[in-house]
C-alpha positions as CSV (number, residue, x, y, z in Angstrom):
1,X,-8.2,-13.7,-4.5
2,X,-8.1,-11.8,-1.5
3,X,-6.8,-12.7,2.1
4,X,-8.1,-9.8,4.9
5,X,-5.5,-9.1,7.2
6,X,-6.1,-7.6,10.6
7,X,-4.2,-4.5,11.3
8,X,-2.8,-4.7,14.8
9,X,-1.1,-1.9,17.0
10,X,3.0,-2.0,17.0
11,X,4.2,-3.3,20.2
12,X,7.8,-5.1,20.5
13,X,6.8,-8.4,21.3
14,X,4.4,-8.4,18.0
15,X,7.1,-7.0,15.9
16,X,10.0,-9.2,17.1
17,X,10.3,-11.2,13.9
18,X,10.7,-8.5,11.7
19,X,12.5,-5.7,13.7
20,X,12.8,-3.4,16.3
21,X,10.2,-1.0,17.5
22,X,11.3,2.7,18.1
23,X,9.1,4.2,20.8
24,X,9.5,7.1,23.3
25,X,10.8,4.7,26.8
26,X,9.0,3.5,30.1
27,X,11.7,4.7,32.1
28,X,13.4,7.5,33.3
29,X,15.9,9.2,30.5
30,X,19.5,9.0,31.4
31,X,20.2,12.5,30.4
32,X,18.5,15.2,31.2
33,X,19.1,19.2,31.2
34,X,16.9,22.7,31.2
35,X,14.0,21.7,28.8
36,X,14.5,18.5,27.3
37,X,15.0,14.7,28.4
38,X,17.4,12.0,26.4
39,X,17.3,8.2,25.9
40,X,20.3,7.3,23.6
41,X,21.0,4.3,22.0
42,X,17.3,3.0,22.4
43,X,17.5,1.0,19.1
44,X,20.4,-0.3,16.7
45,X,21.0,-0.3,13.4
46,X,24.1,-2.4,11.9
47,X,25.3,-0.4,9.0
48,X,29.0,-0.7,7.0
49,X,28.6,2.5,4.5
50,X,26.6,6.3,5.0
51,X,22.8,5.6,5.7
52,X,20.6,7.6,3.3
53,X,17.8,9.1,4.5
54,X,14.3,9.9,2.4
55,X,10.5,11.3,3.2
56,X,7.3,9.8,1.6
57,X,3.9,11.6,1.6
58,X,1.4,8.9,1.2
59,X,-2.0,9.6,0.6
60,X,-5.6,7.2,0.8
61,X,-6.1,5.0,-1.3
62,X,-7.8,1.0,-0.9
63,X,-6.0,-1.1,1.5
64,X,-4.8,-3.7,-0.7
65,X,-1.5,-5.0,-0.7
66,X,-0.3,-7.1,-4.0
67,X,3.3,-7.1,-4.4
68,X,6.2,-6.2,-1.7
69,X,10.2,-5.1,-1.7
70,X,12.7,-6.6,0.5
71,X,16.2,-5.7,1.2
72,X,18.4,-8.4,2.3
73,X,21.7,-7.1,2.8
74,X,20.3,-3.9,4.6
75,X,18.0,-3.0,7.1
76,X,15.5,-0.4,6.7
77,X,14.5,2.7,9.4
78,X,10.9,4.0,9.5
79,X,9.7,7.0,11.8
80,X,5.7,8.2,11.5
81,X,6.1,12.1,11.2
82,X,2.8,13.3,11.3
83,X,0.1,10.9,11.1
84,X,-0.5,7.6,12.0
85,X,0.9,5.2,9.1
86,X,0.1,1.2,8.5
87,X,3.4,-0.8,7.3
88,X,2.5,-4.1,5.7
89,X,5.3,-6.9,6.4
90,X,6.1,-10.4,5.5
91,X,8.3,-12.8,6.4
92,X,11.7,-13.6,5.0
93,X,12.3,-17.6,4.6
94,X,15.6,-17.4,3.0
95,X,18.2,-14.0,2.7
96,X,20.0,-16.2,0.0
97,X,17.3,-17.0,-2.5
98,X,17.1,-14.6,-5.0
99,X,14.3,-16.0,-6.1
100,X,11.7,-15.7,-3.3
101,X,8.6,-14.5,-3.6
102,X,6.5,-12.7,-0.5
103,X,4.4,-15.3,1.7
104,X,0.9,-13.8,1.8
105,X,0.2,-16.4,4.7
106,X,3.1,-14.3,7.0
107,X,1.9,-11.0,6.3
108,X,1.3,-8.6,9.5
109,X,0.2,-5.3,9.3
110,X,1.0,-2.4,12.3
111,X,-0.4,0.6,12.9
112,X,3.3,3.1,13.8
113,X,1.9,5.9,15.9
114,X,3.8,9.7,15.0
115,X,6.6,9.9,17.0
116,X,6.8,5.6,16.8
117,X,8.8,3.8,14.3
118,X,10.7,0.1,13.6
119,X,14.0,-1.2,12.1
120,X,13.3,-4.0,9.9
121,X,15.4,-6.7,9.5
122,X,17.6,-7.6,6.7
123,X,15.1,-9.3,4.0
124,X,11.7,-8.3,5.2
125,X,9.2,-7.9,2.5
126,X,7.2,-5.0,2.8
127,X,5.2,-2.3,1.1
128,X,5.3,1.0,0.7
129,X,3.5,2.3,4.7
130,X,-0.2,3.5,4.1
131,X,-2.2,6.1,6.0
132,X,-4.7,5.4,8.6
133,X,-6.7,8.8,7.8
134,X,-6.3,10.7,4.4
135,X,-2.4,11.6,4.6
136,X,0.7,11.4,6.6
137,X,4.1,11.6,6.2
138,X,6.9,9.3,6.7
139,X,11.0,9.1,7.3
140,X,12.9,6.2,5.4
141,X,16.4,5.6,6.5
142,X,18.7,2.8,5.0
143,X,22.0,2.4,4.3
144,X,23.2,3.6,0.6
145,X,24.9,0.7,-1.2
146,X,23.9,-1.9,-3.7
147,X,21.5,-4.6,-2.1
148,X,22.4,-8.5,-3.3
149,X,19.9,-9.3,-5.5
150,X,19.8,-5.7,-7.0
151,X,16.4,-3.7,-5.4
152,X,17.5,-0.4,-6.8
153,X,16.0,-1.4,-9.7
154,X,13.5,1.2,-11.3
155,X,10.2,-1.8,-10.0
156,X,11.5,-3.8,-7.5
157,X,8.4,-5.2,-6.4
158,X,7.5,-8.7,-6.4
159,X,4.1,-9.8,-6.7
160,X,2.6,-12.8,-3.9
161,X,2.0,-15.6,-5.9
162,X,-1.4,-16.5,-7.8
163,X,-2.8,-12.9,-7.4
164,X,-3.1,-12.9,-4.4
165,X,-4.1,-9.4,-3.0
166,X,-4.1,-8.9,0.7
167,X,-6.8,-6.6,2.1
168,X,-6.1,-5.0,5.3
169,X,-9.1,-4.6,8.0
170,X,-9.1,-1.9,10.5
């Protein structure tokens, strides 16, 4: 069974339930020199241990969604290099249950703009970002140290229940 789900641009008010948006600021940079402008500490992350940091080339492919990955004692940076990039989310109902499964009725997809990117919250299900053309490249950034319920596993996804398959619509 599939459920379409619009995909919708990334804007802070839209994403406030599962993170922070990363995006080049409205107003003027507090630093500034010969050739180049700086806004620092535009987003936080709340980290205990080194953050580890990884790329992924993703490539086209259909726009289903049918299982998701959540981290719950961790939060998880994403930066669009190259190309625009959808990220699939989902709510979290409960950090402490290892046993949850992703809500297909809560799941939100955003198109991240290169140079754009989000924090998600501890315990966000998500997929693996997909392309909005043929290719693009993105940065991964979270913190390296055993999650609770143990995601480093080799498959640590987990499928929505009954088949569902969630189909995103440009």
């Amino acid at each position: 069974m599939h459920r379409p789900v619009k995909v919708e641009s990334l804007t802070s008010g839209a994403f406030q339930a599962y993170g922070k948006v990363i995006d080049l600021p409205d107003y003027a940079p507090p630093k500034t020199g010969e050739g180049w402008d700086c806004w620092n500490y535009i987003a936080m992350m709340d980290v205990s241990v080194p953050i580890g940091m990884g790329l992924v080339v993703t490539w086209s492919r259909g726009l289903d969604v049918d299982s998701m990955e959540r981290h719950v004692s961790r939060e998880e940076l994403l930066i669009a290099f190259d190309r625009e990039i959808i990220q699939p989310v989902a709510a979290c109902r409960d950090l402490q249950d290892p046993d949850e499964v992703p809500d297909p009725e809560t799941v939100r997809c955003f198109r991240i703009k290169p140079r754009q990117g989000i924090i998600l919250h501890r315990g966000i299900w998500h997929s693996p970002a997909y392309p909005a053309g043929d290719e693009a490249t993105y940065l991964f950034a979270i913190e390296k140290k055993p999650d609770a319920f143990g995601d480093e596993m080799i498959n640590p996804w987990v499928p929505f229940r009954n088949g569902i398959v969630i189909r995103m619509m440009m």
